[in-house]
C-alpha positions in Angstrom: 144.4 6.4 81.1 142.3 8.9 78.5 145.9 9.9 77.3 147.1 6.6 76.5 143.6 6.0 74.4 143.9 9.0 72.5 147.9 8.1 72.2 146.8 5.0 70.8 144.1 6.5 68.8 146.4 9.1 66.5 149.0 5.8 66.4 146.0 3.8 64.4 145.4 6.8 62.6 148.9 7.3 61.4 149.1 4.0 60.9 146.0 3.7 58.7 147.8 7.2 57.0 150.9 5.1 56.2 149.2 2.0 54.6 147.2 4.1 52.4 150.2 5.9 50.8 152.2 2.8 51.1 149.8 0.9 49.0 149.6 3.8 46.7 153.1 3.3 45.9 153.1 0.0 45.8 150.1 0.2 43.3 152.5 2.2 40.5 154.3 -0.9 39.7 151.3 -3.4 39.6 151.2 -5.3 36.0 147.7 -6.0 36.8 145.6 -2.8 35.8 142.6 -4.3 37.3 143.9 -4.1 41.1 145.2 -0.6 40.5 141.8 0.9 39.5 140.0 -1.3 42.1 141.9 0.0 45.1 141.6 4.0 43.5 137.9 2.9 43.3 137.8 1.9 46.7 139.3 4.7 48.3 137.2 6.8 46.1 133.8 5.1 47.7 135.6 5.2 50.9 136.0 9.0 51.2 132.5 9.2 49.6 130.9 7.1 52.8 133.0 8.9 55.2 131.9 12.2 54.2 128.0 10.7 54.2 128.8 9.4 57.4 130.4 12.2 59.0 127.5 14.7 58.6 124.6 12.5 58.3 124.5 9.3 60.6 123.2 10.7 64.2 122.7 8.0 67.0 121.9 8.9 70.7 123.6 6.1 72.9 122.1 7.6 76.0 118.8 9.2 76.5 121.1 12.0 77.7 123.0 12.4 74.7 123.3 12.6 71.0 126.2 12.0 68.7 126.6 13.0 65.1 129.1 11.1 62.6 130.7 8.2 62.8 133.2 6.6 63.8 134.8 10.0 64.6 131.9 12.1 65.9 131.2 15.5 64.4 129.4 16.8 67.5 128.2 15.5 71.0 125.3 17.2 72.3 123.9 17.1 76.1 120.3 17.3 77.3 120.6 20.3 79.9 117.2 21.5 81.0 115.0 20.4 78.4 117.6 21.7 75.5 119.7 19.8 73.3 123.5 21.6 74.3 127.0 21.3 72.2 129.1 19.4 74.2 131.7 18.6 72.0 132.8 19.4 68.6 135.1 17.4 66.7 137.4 20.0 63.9 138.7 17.6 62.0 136.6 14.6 62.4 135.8 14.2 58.6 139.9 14.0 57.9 139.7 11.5 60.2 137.2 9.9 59.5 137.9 10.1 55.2 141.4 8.6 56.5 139.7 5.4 59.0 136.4 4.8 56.4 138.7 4.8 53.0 141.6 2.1 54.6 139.3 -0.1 56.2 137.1 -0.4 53.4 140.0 -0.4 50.6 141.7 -3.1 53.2 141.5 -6.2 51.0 143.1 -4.4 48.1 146.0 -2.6 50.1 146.7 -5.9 51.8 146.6 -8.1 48.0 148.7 -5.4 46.3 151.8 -5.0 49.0 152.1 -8.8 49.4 152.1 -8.9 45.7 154.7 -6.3 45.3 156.9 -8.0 48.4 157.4 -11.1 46.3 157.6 -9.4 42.8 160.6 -7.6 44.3 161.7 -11.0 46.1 161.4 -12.9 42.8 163.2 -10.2 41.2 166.6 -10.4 43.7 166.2 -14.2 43.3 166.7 -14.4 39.9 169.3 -11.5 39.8 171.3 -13.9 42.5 170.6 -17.0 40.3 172.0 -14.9 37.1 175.4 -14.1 39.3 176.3 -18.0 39.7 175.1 -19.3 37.0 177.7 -17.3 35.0 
């Protein structure tokens, strides 16, 4: 069960991974100059939040247990005898998390700019085809 969650966890990941360059590429050929910068300024704020949230934002869901960084934790420590204990340690939790915090928060932007390049380049074969039979 634990393998098919972290299974599906690296699958969200590398999906999140994929939209980001995807929109990226997208982005080169988008007249509006607006939209490009937003979504560079977007991801820009979202790495800057995910490494703020990575190292600083500590919770302790249990009163046996504290977690620091979020949404991929940093470091998991364990109340053994009176002393706080590393339980876990996360090595590449801030690449994760820069990669999760950046595309859900630069979202909107990578969702408006691939639909907008879809039907550019839709619009584009449709009036190719409509060049074709009309002469």
């Amino acid at each position: 069960m634990s393998g098919m969650i972290i299974l599906g966890f690296f699958a969200s990941i590398a999906l999140l991974s994929a939209l980001i360059v995807f929109a990226l590429k997208c982005s080169k050929t988008e007249p509006n100059a607006g939209l490009r910068i937003g979504l560079r300024i977007l991801l820009a704020i979202g790495c800057i939040t995910a490494i703020w949230s990575t190292f600083f934002i500590r919770y302790q869901p249990t009163p046996e247990y504290k977690v620091t960084g979020f949404p991929v934790p940093l470091e998991v420590l364990h109340l053994e005898y009176r002393n706080w204990v590393v339980a876990l340690r996360g090595r590449s939790s801030l690449v994760l998390n820069m990669i999760v915090v950046s595309a859900v928060l630069a979202l909107p932007a990578m969702v408006l700019i691939i639909v907008r390049s879809r039907f550019r380049r839709r619009g584009r074969s449709q009036m190719v085809r409509w060049e074709r039979n009309r002469g």
